[in-house]
N, C-alpha and C positions, 0 to 999 in steps of 0.2 A: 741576379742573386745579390750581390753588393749592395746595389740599392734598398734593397730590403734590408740589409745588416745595419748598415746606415743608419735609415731609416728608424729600427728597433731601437740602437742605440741612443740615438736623439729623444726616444720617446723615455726612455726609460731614463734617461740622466732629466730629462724635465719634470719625470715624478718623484725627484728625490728634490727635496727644496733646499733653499740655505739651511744649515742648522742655527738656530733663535739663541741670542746672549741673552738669559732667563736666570734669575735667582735660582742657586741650586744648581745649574746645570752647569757641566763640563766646558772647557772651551772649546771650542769643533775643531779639529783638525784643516787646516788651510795650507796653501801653499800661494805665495804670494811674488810677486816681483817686486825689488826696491827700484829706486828713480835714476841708479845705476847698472840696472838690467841684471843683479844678482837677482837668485830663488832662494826663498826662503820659507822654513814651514814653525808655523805656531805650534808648538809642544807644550807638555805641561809642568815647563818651569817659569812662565809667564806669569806673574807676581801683578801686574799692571798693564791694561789697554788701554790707550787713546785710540779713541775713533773721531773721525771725521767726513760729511757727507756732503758738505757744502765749500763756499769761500769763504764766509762768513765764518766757519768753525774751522779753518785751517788755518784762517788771520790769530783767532783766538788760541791755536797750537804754537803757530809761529813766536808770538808774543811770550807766550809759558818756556819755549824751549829753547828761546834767544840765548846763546850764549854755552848751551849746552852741549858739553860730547858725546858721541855715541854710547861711549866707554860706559859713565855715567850709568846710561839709561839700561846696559846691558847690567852694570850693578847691581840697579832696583829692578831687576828684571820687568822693566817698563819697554812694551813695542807702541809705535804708531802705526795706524792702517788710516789711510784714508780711502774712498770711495771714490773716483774721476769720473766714472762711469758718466756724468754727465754733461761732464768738459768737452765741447767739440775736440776733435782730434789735433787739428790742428792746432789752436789756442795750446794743447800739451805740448805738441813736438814742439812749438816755435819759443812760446814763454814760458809756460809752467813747471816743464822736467828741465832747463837750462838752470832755473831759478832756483828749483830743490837741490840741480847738482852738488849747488854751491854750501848747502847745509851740514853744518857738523854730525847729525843725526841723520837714520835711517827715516825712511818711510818706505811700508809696504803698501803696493796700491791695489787696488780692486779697478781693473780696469773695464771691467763689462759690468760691474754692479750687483750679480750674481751670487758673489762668495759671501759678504756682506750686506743684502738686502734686507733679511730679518736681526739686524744688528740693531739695537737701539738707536736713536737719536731724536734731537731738537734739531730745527732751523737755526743756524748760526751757531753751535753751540758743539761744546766737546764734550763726548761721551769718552767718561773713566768709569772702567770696571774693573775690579777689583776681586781676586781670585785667593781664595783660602784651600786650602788643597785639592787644587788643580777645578775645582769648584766657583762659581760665579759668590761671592757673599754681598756685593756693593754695587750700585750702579748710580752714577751720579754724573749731572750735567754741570757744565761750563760754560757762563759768554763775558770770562774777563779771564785776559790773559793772567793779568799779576794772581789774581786771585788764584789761579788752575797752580802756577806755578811754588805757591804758598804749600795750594795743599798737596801736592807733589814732590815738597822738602828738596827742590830742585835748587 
C-alpha cells in the first residue's frame, strides 16, 4: 500500500510543471535554499529577479553585485536565484558554496533544476525580471557585468 501512495505522489507532483516567468504573470511561489543553508520563500514583495543558469551568467552576477550588501538588495526588493542543477555535486560542496559563502549577498539556489526550469534564460547571461504588482512587466537579459549593474542603480 505505501508503494502505491508513493508512487501516486510522484506521479502527480510530475504533472504539475515549474510555473513559467511570462509577461503578465505572477511570480510562483518557491521555496528555496540560500548557500548558507537558510529557507527562503519568493512572495509578492519581490520588485526584482536575477536569475542565473549557467557559469557564465553567475560570473556576469558576480561582476554587477561586487561590492554589494544583502541590505541593499533586500531595499530594491531584488532576489538572486541561481539554477546549480547542473554543477556536479561535488564541484558545489568542495568549490562553489565555500566561494558563495563568502559573498555579501544572498543566493537562492535551485538545486535539482526543477523550481526554475521554465524560468527564462540566455547562455551566459542574466535574466532580470522585473514585477509591477506582484506581476511579471519586464524581462531582460545580461552578459556584461558593469552594464547589469548600471541598470540595477546598484
Amino acid at each position: 500500500m505505501k508503494l502505491y501512495l508513493v508512487a501516486a505522489a510522484l506521479s502527480v507532483a510530475s504533472a504539475f510543471p515549474a510555473a513559467a516567468l511570462e509577461m503578465g504573470q505572477p511570480l510562483p511561489y518557491l521555496t528555496l535554499e540560500d548557500q548558507h543553508g537558510g529557507s527562503h520563500s519568493l512572495v509578492g514583495d519581490v520588485q526584482t529577479l536575477l536569475f542565473t543558469r549557467d557559469k557564465g551568467g553567475s560570473d556576469v552576477a558576480t561582476v554587477a553585485l561586487d561590492g554589494v550588501a544583502q541590505a541593499q538588495l533586500e531595499d530594491k526588493g531584488m532576489v538572486y536565484v541561481a539554477d546549480i542543477s547542473i554543477m556536479p555535486s561535488i564541484i558545489t560542496s568542495m568549490f562553489a558554496l565555500p566561494k558563495m559563502r563568502k559573498q555579501p549577498w544572498l543566493t537562492l539556489m535551485d538545486n535539482k533544476g526543477d523550481a526554475t526550469a521554465n524560468f527564462p534564460h540566455q547562455t551566459n547571461e542574466v535574466t532580470v525580471v522585473r514585477f509591477e504588482g506582484g506581476n511579471v512587466s519586464e524581462i531582460q537579459f545580461y552578459s556584461d557585468g558593469a552594464e547589469l549593474k548600471s541598470a540595477l542603480a546598484l
